[in-house]
C-alpha positions as CSV (number, residue, x, y, z in Angstrom):
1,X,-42.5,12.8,-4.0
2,X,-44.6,10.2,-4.6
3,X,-42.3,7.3,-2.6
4,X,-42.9,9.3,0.3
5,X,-46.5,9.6,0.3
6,X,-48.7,7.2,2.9
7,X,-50.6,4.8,1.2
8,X,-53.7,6.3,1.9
9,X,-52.4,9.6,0.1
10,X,-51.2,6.8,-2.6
11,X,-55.0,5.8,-3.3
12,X,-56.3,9.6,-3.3
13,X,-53.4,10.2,-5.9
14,X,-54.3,7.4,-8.4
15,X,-58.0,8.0,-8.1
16,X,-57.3,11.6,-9.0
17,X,-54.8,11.1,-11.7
18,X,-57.1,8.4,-13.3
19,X,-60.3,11.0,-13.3
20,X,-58.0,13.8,-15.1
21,X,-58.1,11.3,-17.7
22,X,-61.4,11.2,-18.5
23,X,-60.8,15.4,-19.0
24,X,-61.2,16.3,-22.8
25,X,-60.0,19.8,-24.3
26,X,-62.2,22.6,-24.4
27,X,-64.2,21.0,-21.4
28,X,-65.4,23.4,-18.6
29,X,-64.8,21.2,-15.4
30,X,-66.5,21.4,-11.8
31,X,-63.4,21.4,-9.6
32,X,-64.1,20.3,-6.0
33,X,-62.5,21.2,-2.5
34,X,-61.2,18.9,-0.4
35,X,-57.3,16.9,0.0
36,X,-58.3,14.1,-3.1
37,X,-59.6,17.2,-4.8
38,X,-56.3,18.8,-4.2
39,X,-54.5,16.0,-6.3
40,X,-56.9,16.3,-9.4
41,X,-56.4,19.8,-9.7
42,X,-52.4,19.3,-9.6
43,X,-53.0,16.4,-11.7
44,X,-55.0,18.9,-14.5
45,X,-52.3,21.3,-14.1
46,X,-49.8,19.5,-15.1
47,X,-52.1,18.2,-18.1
48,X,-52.1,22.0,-18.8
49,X,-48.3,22.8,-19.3
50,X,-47.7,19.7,-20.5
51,X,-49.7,18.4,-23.0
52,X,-51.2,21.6,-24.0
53,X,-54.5,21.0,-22.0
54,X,-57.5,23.5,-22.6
55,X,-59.6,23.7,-20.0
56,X,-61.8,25.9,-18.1
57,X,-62.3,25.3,-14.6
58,X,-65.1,26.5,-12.1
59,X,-63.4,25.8,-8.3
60,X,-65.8,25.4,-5.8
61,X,-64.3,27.0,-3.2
62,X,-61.3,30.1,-3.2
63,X,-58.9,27.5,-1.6
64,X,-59.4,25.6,-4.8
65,X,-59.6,28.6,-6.7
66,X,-56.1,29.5,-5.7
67,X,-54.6,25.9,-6.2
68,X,-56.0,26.2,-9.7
69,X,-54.8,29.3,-10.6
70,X,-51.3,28.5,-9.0
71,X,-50.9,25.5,-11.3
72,X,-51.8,27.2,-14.7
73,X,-55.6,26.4,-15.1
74,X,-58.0,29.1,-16.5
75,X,-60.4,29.6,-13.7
76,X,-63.6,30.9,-14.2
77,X,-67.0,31.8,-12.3
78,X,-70.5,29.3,-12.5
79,X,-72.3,32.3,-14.1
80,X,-70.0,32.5,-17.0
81,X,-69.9,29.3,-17.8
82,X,-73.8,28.8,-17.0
83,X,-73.2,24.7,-17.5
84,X,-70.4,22.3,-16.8
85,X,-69.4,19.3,-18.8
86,X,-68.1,17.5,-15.6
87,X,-67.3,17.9,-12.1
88,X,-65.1,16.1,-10.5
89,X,-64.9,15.7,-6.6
90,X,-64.0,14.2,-3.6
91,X,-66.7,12.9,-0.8
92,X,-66.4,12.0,3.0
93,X,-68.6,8.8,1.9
94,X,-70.9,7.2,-0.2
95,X,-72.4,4.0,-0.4
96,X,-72.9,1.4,-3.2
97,X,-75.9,3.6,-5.0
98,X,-73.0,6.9,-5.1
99,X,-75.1,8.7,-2.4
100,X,-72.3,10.7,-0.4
101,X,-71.7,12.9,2.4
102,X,-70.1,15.6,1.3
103,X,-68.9,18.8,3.5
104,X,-66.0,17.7,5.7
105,X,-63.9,21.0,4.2
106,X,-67.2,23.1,4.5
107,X,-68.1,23.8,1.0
108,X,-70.8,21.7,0.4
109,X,-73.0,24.3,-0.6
110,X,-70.8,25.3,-3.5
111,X,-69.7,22.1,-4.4
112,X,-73.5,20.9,-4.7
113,X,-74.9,24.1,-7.0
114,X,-71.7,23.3,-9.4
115,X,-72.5,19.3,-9.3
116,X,-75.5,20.0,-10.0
117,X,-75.2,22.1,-12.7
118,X,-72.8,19.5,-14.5
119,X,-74.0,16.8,-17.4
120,X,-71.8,14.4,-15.0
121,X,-70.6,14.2,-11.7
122,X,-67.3,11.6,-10.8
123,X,-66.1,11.5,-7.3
124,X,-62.7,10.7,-6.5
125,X,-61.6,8.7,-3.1
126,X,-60.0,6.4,-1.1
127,X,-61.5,2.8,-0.7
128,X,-62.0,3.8,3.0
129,X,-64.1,6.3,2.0
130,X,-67.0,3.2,1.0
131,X,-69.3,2.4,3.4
132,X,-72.5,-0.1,3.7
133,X,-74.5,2.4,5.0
134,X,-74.1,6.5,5.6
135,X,-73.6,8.1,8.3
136,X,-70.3,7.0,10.2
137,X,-68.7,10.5,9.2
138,X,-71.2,13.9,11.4
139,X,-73.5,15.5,8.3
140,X,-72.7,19.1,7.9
141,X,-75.6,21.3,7.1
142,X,-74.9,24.7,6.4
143,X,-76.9,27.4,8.4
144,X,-77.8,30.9,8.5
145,X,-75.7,32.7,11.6
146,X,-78.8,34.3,12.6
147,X,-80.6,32.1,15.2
148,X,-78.4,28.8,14.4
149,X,-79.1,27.7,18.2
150,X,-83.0,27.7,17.4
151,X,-82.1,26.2,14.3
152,X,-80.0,23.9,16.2
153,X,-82.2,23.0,18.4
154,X,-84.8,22.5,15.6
155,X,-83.1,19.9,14.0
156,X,-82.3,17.9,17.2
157,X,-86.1,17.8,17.5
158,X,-87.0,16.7,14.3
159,X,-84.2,14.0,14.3
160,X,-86.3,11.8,16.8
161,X,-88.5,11.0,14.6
162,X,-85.9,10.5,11.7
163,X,-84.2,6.7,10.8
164,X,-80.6,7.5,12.5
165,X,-79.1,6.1,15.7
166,X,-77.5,9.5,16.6
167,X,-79.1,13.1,17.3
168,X,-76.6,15.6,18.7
169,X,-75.5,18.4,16.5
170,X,-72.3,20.6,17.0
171,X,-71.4,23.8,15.7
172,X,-68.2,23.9,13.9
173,X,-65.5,25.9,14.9
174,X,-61.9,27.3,13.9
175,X,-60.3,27.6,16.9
176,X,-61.8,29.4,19.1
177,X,-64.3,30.8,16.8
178,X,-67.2,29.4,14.6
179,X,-65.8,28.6,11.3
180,X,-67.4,30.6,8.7
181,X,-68.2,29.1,5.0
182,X,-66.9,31.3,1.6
183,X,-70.8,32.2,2.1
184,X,-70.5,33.8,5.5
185,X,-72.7,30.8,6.9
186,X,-72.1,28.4,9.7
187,X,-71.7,24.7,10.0
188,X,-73.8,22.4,12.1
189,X,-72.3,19.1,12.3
190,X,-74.9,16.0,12.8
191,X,-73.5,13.1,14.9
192,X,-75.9,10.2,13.7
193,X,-74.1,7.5,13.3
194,X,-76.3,5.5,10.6
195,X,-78.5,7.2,8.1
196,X,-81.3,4.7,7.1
197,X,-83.2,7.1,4.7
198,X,-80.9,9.6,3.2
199,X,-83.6,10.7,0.5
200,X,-85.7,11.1,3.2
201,X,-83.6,12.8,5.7
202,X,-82.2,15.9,2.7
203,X,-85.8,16.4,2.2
204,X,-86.8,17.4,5.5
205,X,-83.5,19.4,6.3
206,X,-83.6,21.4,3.6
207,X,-87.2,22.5,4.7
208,X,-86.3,24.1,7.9
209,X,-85.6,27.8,8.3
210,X,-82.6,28.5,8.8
211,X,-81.1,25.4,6.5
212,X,-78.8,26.8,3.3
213,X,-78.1,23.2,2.3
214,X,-77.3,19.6,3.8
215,X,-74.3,17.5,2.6
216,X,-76.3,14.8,1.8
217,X,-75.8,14.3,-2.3
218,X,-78.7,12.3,-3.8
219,X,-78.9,11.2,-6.7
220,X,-76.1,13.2,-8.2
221,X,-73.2,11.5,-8.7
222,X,-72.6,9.0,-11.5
223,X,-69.6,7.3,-11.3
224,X,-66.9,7.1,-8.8
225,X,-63.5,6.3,-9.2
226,X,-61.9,4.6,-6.3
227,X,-58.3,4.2,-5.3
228,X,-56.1,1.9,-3.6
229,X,-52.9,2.1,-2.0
230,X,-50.9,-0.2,-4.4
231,X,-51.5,2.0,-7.2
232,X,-55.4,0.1,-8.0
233,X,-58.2,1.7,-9.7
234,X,-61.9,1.0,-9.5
235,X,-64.5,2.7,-11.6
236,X,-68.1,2.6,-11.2
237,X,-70.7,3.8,-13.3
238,X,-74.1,3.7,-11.4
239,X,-75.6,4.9,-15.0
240,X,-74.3,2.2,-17.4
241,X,-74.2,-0.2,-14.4
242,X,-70.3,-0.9,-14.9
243,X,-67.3,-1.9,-12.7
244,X,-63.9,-1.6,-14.6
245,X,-60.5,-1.9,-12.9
246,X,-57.0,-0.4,-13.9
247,X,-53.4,0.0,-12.2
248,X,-51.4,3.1,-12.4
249,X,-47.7,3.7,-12.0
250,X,-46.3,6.4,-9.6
251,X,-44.1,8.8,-11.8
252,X,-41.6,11.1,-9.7
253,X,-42.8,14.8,-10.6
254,X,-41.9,17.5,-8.3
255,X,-44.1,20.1,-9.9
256,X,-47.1,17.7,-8.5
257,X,-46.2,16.7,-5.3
258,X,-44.3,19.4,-4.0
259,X,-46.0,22.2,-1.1
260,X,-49.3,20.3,-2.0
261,X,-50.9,21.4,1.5
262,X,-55.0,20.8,2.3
């Protein structure tokens, strides 16, 4: 319920339940992974049983797939819809021109192809989520499992002569095990503490051997909708050049809130 959520749970909830607004029927939606992402697709699902909501929704990742399923939402793959009307999606940070970091629940790689492949891309956070400049939260890059310590060590190299404060890179694990992405690939974590050229820093991962993809999103995202814990909303639209700010009420609804896990 939502009078026991944190406040920091508060804001993900009214960022979320503000973007399911800007939904429409018959749209094919980009739904991304992630705990903020969580409360937009419980917030579409209840749009679905209802008000009669007719959507089709393209998860990217099977955690989300599941959730979407679970709550009623027609769930289908990027192929068959071949291009999205919207995604909507949650990021470990982005600054004031919407570049993010994206990656924290390890489907970046997914999340970018169906971003991408959207006419419009809203992230969804927390006002903590904002920061001057990127790079406070490690930069997951998605590698190959073959070779990853060359590959590893490869980027640690070509860090020095990259604008960051921070070089070391860690492979992620699950326990006692390397976590593995719905793509069978690894994750290299990037400690650098202050990005000063993001553009700059994509480019020359994504050249490497061994890269899939970086979680560095340039240039995609067009407007973000940021929540606070007293129920505040903030929407920006980097496109139009916009701020606009609203206030939604918590409603009690224990088909939303209840066994929402991420």
């Amino acid at each position: 319920m939502t009078g026991e959520l944190s406040p920091i749970d508060k804001a993900k909830f009214v960022a979320a339940k503000r973007a399911a607004d800007m939904v429409e029927d018959g749209m094919r939606v980009g739904l991304g992974t992630g705990s903020t992402a969580a409360w937009l697709v419980r917030c579409l699902g209840e749009m679905v049983r209802n008000e009669g909501l007719k959507i089709r929704g393209v998860p990217t990742s099977t955690r989300t797939a599941e959730l979407a399923r679970e709550v009623g939402i027609h769930v289908i793959s990027l192929d068959e819809a071949k291009w999205l009307d919207l995604t909507i999606d949650g990021a470990d940070e982005f600054d004031t021109d919407l570049n993010l970091i994206k990656g924290g629940g390890g489907a970046l790689l997914q999340e970018k192809i169906v971003a991408t492949a959207s006419d419009q891309m809203v992230v969804i956070a927390d006002v903590g989520k904002e920061v001057e400049t990127l790079g406070s939260f490690p930069l997951p890059v998605e590698v190959i499992p073959f070779g990853w310590q060359t590959t590893q060590a490869l980027i640690e190299e070509t860090l020095v002569s990259m604008d960051v404060l921070g070089r070391s890179a860690t492979l992620r694990m699950n326990g006692d095990r390397p976590f593995i992405t719905d793509e069978g690939n690894h994750i290299l974590d990037l400690h650098l503490n202050r990005i000063g050229n993001p553009r700059q820093l994509a480019l020359v991962l994504n050249q490497m051997p061994g890269v899939v993809e970086n979680g560095l999103f340039i240039d995609i995202c067009d407007t973000v909708v940021i929540g606070f814990g007293d129920g505040k909303v903030e929407i920006r639209d980097i496109n139009e050049g916009t701020v606009e700010t609203d206030r939604l009420d918590f409603v009690e609804s224990d088909n939303l809130f209840t066994d929402l896990a991420d």
